[in-house]
C-alpha positions in Angstrom: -18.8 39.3 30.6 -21.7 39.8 32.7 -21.7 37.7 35.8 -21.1 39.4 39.4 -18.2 39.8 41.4 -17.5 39.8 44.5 -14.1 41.7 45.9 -12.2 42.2 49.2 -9.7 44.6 50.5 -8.3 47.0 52.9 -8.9 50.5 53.0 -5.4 51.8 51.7 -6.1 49.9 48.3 -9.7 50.4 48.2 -8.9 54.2 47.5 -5.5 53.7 46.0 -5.5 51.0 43.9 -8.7 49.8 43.0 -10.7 52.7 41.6 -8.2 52.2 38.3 -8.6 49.0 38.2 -12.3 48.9 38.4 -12.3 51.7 36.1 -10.3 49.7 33.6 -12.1 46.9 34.1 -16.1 48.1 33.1 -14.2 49.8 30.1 -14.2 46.4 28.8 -16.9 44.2 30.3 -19.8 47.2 31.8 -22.3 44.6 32.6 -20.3 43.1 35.6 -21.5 44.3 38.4 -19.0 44.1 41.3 -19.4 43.9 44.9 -16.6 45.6 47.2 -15.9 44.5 50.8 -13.3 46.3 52.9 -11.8 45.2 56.0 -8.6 43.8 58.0 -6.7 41.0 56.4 -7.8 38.7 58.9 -11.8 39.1 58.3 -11.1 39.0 54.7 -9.5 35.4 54.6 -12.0 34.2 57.3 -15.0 35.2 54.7 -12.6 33.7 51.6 -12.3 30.6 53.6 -16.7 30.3 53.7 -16.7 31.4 50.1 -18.2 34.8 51.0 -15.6 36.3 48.7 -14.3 36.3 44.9 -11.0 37.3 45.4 -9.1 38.6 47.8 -6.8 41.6 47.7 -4.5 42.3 50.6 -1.3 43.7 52.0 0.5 41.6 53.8 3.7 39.9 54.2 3.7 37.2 51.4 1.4 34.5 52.8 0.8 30.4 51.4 -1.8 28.2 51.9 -2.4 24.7 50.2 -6.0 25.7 49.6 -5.5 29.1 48.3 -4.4 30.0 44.8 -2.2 33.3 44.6 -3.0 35.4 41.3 -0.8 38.0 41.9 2.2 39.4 44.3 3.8 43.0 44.4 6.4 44.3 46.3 5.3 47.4 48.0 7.3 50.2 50.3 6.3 51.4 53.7 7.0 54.6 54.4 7.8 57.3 57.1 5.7 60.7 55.7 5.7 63.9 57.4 3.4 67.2 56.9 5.4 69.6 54.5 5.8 72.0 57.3 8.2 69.5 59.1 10.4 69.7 56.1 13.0 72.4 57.7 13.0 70.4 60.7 12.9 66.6 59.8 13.6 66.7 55.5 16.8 65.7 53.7 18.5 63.9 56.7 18.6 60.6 58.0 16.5 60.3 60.9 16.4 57.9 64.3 13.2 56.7 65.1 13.9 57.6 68.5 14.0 61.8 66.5 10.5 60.7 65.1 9.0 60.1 68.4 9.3 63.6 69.2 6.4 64.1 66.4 2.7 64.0 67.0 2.2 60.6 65.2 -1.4 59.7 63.0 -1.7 56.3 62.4 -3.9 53.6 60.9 -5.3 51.0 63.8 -4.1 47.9 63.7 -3.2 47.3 59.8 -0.5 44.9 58.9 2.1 48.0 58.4 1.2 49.1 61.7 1.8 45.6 63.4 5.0 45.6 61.1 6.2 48.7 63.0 5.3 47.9 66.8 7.5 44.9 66.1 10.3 47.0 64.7 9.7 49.5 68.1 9.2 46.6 70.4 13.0 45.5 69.7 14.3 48.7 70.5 12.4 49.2 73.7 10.8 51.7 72.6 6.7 52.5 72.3 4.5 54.7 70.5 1.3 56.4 71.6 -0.4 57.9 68.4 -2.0 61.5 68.4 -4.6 60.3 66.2 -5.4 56.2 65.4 -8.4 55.8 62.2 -9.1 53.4 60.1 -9.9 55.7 57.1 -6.3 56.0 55.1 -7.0 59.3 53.3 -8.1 61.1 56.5 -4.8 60.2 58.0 -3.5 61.6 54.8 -5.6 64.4 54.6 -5.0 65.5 58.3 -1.1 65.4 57.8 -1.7 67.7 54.7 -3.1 70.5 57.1 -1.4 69.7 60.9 2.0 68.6 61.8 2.6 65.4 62.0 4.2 62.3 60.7 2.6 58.7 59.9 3.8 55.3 58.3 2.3 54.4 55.4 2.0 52.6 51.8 4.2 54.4 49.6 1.0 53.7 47.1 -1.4 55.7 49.2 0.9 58.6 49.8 3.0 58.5 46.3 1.2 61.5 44.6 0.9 63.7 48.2 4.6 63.4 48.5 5.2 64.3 44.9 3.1 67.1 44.8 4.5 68.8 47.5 2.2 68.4 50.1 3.7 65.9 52.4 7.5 65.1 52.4 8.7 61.3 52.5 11.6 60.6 55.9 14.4 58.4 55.5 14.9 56.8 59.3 17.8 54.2 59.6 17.2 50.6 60.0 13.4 51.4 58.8 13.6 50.2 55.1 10.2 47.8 55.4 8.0 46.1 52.3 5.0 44.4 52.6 3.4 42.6 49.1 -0.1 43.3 47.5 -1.6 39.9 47.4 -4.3 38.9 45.2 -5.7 35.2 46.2 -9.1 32.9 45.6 -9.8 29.9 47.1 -9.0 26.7 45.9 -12.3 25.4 46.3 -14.4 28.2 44.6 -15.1 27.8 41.0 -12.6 30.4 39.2 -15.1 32.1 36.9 -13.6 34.5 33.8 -14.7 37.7 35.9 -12.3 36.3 38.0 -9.3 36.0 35.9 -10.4 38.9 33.8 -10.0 41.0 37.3 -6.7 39.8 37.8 -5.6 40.4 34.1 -6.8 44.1 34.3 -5.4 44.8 38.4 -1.7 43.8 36.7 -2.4 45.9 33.3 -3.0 49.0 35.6 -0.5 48.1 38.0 2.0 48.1 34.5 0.5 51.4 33.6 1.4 53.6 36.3 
């Protein structure tokens, strides 16, 4: 292949889950050169919509449309994480959230996970006012690593911190959340093989992990 592509996604996969994907994918077809758009959701299905984009690839709670096709769907966890110097304190316990509140909190802005959780606060009365709010996944990561603090997350984008020791993963009751990594075109666009051949590879790497 050697046609263009033209991608969209959110931050949290950009660094997570693409790079391998990408990575397996000039392995097999170099001369495609790929274009990379990251934003919210939202933006990204507005510029699918005016065929700005290729594909699409989003987390979200599963989403239809008559005049989108869905390639692919994966189940992914959301998780409570905590700097390894909370471990003492908050590890190998089952927390409250209203416990977890007494943390300085680093959260993303307004991502679909965070929207997800100021629902699940909202009908328990209760609000949070974040130490720290970015839009950059691995600096919320990264900060976490070196402070104290806790955050909500992908399990994807904080899988290898956790099992390498530098951040610890919570269990908080009534807390269990998944969103799905959604890959979707649009109906109208042409489907061209670097298309499909994305997809293909995105699943292979997903099955490699």
């Amino acid at each position: 292949l050697h046609g263009r592509l033209h991608i969209g996604t959110i931050e949290s996969l950009c660094f997570s889950k693409l790079p391998a994907a990408l990575h397996a994918y000039w392995q097999r077809h170099p001369k495609v050169v790929v274009h990379v758009t990251t934003g919210e959701p939202k933006f990204l299905i507005e510029r699918m919509e005016r065929g700005e984009l290729d594909l699409i690839y989003i987390l979200d709670e599963p989403r239809y449309s008559n005049n989108w096709n869905k390639l692919m769907e994966q189940r992914e966890e959301i998780v409570f994480v905590a700097s390894a110097s909370l471990r003492e304190k908050l590890g190998g316990k089952e927390l409250t959230i209203e416990e977890l509140l007494t943390q300085p909190f680093f959260l993303t802005e307004q991502d679909n996970y965070r929207r997800v959780l100021n629902r699940r606060l909202a009908a328990r009365r209760t609000i949070l006012t974040p130490s720290l709010e970015c839009g950059d996944t691995s600096l919320l990561i990264r900060m976490l690593e070196i402070d104290r603090g806790v955050s909500f997350l992908p399990w994807y984008a904080v899988e290898n911190s956790v099992k390498e020791g530098r951040l610890i993963r919570l269990s908080v009751e009534d807390c269990y959340i998944s969103l799905y990594r959604q890959i979707f075109s649009h109906k109208e666009k042409w489907r061209t093989r670097e298309m499909d051949e994305f997809v293909r590879v995105a699943k292979l790497a997903d099955a490699e992990e």
